[in-house]
C-alpha positions in Angstrom: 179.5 180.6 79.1 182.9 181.0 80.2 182.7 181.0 84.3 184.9 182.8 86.8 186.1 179.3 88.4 184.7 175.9 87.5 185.2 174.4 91.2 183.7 171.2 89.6 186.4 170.9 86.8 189.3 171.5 88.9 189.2 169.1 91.9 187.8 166.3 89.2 190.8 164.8 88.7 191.1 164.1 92.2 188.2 162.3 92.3 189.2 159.1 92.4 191.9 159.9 94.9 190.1 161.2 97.3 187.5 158.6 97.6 189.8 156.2 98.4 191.6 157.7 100.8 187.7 158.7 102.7 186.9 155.2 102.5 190.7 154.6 104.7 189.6 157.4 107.3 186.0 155.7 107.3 187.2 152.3 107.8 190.3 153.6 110.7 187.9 155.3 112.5 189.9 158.3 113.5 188.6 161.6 112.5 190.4 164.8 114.4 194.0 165.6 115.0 195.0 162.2 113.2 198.1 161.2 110.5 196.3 163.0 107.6 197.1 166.5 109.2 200.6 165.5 110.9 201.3 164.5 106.9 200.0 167.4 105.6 202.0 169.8 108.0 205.0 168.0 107.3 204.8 168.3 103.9 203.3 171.5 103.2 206.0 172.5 105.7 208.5 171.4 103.4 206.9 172.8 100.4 207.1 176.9 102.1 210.8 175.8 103.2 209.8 176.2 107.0 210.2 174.1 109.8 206.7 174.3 110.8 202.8 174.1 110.0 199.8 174.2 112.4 196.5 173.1 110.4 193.9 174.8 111.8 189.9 175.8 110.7 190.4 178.7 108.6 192.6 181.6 107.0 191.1 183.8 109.7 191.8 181.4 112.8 195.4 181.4 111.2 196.0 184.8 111.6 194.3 185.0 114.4 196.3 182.3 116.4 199.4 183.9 115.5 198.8 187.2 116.7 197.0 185.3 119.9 200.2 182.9 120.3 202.5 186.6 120.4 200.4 188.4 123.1 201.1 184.8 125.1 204.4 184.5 124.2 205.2 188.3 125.4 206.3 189.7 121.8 203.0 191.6 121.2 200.2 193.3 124.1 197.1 194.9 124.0 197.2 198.0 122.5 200.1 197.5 119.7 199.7 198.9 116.5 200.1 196.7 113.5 200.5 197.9 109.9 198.2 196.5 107.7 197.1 197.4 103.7 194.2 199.4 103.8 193.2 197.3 100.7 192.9 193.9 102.0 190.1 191.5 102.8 188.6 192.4 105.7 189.9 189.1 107.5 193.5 190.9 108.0 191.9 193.5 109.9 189.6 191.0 112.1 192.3 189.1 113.1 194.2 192.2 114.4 191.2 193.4 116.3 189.7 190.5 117.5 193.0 190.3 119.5 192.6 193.6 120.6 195.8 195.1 119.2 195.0 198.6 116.7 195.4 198.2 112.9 196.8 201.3 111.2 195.7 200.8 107.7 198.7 201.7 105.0 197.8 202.9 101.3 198.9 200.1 99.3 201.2 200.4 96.1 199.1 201.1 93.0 201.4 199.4 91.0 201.2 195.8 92.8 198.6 196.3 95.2 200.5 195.4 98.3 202.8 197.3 101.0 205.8 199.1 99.9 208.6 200.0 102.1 208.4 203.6 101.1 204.2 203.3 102.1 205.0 202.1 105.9 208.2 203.7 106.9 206.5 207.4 107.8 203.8 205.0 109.3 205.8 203.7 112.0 205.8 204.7 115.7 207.0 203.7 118.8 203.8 201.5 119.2 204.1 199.8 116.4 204.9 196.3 116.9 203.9 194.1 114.0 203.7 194.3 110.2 200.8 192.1 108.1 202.1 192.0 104.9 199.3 190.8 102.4 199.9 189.2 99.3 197.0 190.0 97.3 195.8 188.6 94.3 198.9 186.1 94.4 201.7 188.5 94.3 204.5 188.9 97.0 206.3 191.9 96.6 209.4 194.0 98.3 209.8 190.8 100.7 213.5 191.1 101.3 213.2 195.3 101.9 210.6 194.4 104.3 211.6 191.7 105.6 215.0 193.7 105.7 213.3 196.8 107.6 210.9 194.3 110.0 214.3 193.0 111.8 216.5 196.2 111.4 213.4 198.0 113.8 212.6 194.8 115.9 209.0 194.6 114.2 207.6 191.5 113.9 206.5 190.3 110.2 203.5 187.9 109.4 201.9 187.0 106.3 198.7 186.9 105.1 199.5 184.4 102.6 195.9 183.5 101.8 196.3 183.5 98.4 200.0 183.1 97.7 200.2 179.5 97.5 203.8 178.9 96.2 204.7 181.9 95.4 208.3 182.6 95.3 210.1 186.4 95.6 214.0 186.4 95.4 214.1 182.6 96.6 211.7 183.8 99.3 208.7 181.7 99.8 205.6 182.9 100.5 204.9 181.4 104.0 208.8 181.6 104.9 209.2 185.2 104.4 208.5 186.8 107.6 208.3 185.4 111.7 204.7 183.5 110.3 202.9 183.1 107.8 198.4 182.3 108.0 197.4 180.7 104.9 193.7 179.7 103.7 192.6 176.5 102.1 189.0 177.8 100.9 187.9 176.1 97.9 188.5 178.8 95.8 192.0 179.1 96.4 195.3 178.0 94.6 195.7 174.9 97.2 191.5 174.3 97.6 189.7 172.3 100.1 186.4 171.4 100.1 185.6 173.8 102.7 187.3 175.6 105.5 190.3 174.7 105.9 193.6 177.0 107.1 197.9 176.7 108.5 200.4 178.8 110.0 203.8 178.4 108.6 206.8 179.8 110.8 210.2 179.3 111.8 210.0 179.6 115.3 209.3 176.7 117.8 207.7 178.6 120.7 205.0 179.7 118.2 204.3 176.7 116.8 204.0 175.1 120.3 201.4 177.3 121.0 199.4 178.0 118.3 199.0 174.1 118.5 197.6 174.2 122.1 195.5 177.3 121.6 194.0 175.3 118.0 192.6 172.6 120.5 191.3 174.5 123.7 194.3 175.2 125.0 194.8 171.7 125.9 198.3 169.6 125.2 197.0 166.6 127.0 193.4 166.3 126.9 191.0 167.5 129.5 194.2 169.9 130.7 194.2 173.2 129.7 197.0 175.7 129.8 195.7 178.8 128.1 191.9 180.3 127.3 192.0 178.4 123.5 189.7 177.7 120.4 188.8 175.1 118.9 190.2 175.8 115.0 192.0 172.5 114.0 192.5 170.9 110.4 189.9 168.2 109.9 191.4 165.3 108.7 189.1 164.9 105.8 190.1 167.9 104.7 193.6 167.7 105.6 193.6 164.2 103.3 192.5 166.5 99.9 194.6 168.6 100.6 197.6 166.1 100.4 196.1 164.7 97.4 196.3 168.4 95.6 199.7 169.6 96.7 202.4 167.6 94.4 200.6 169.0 91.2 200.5 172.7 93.1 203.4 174.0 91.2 201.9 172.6 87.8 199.0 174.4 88.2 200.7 177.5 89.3 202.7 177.3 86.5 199.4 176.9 84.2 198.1 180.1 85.9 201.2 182.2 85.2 201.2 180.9 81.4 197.9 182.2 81.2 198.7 185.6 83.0 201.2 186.0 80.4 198.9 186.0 77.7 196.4 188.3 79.3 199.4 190.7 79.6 200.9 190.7 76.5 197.7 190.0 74.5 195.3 192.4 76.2 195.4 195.7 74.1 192.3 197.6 75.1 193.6 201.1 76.0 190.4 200.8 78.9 192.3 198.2 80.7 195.0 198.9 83.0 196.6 196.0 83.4 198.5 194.6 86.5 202.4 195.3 86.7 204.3 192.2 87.3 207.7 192.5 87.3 208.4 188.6 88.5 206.1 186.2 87.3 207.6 183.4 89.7 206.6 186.1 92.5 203.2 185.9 91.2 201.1 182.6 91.5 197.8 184.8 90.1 195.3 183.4 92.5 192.9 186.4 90.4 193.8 188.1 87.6 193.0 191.9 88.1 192.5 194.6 86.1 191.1 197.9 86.3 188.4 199.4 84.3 186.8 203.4 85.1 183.6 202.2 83.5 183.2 199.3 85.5 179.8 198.1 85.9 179.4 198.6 81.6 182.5 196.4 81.0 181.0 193.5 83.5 178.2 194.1 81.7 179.5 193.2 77.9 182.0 190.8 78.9 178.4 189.1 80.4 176.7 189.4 77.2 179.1 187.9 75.7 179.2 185.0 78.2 182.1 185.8 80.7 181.5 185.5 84.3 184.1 188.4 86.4 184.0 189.1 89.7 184.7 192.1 91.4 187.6 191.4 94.6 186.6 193.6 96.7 183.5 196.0 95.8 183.9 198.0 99.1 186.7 198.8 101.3 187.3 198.0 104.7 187.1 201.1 105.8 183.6 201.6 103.9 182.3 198.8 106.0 179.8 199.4 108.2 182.0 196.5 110.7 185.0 199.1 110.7 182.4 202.3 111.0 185.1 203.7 113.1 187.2 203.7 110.5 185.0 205.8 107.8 186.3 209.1 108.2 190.1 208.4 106.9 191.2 209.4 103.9 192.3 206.5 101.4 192.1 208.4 98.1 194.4 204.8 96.5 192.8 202.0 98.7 189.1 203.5 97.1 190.1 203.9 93.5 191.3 200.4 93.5 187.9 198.7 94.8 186.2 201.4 92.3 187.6 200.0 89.4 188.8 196.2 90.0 187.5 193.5 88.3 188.7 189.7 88.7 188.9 187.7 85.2 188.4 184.3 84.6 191.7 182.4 85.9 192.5 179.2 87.0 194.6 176.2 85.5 191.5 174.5 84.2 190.7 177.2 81.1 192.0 176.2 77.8 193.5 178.4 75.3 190.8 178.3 73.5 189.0 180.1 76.5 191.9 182.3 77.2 192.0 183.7 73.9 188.1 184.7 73.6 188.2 186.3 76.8 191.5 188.5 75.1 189.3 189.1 72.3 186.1 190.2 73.9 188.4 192.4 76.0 190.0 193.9 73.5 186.5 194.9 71.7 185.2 196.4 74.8 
């Protein structure tokens, strides 16, 4: 069996590694808001070319601290509408309405899956005050036009850079591209922990400043607290891993993208549509996705024939019984997308021998 992601056979060769450096935190004795996240901000702050990185729980808590740390800082208020894919995970969403600001869902691009200029600009109204950007799948697309458009119209622009580790767009890092950036660290991702782990990336001070009070209870000096906070910070443990992982980052990216390649060139089946890529540096290929009409019979053989897919995401947000209020739209794009998408096997760990029976079992479908 060929599985979707070998978890096991990815973080193995940090192993060794990481046990050493547990046994250091054991023996220091210092377990929270320690060296092992001040390093890893630092220099996962230097790897998105920013000035700044908050560790905090979670991917979520990252997106949700940043549009928290605006409504503090004045630049958003209850009430703002924020553009946001109407394809994404529904953790974009949460994070806009947890913070009680309106997300007006956007038809994505059927081409890369993510916001287009041309899909937001007859979107925009004088409430709108914020743009997520969401680079699905691993791609960032149109960053310079929307990052062009964002500051032209005073808008602010954050990333959901979840699963865009390292991916680059017109010498535009994901993480650097817009005002700030929430990333994820779930196991599964490009940069995995081993559990929850999450940052925001961003350029400017002020937020930084204060997404690190609101992380830790809204406290700068302990037992004083400034703001109503959470309690979302990097554990150090995790923080350590992740350290461990990040120099071979772009090797394994890299790995991904060779393998992408071949599924792009070599895949033939006229079933298949195919992702369009016009960068492959812009895409780090977190998932490979393709589309299939006959969905659940293609899972189905590629099973028999013992290949694990997944399916990223089988309903839409607006499907969800969570967003209920959101049922009635039309999204005629965002539902033929989660009708037909299916993840293949992809990460830096498959060999070419893998890679090229999953082509050939694809291209006999």
């Amino acid at each position: 069996m060929i599985p979707f992601l070998n978890l096991q056979k990815i973080n193995q060769p940090y192993e060794v590694a990481f046990l050493e450096k547990t046994k250091q935190l054991f023996d220091k004795g210092w377990f929270v808001l320690g060296d092992e996240v001040m390093n890893f901000e630092h220099d996962f702050a230097r790897y998105c070319r920013v000035p700044f990185c908050v560790g905090v729980g979670n991917g979520l808590d990252a997106l949700m601290l940043i549009f928290r740390a605006y409504i503090l800082l004045g630049k958003l208020h209850k009430g703002d509408e924020v553009i946001v894919p109407a394809n994404t995970y529904i953790a974009s969403i949460l994070a806009v309405m947890h913070n009680d600001l309106v997300p007006i869902l956007v038809e994505p691009d059927l081409d890369s899956y993510n916001l287009s200029l041309s899909s937001i600009e007859d979107k925009i109204t004088d409430k709108t005050k914020a743009i997520l950007m969401v680079h699905l799948y691993g791609q960032v697309s149109e960053a310079s036009a929307l990052a062009r458009f964002a500051k032209e119209n005073n808008i602010l622009l954050i990333e959901d850079a979840a699963q865009a580790h390292g991916a680059v767009d017109e010498q535009l890092h994901a993480g650097a591209i817009g005002d700030a950036a929430g990333f994820s660290f779930y196991p599964g991702k490009n940069l995995g922990a081993l559990g929850d782990a999450g940052a925001v990336t961003t350029h400017d001070p002020q937020l930084a400043e204060k997404i690190r009070i609101l992380r830790n209870y809204g406290s700068e000096i302990k037992y004083q607290n400034k703001v109503l906070g959470f309690n979302s910070r990097l554990d150090e443990i995790q923080a350590a891993f992740l350290n461990i992982k990040l120099p071979y980052l772009n090797e394994d990216n890299h790995l991904r993208q060779i393998i992408a390649h071949r599924f792009l060139t070599e895949i033939t089946n006229f079933k298949v549509i195919l992702p369009k890529v016009e960068n492959r540096a812009a895409h780090v290929f977190h998932l490979f996705v393709i589309r299939v009409s006959d969905r659940n019979a293609f899972q189905a053989f590629l099973l028999k024939n013992d290949i694990q897919t997944l399916i990223h995401y089988p309903i839409p947000p607006h499907h969800q019984k969570a967003l209920a209020g959101f049922r009635k739209m039309e999204l005629p794009i965002t539902e033929l997308i989660h009708q037909e998408v299916v993840s293949l096997p992809m990460s830096p760990v498959l060999t070419m021998e893998e890679v090229t029976r999953i082509i050939e079992v694809v291209n006999s479908y």
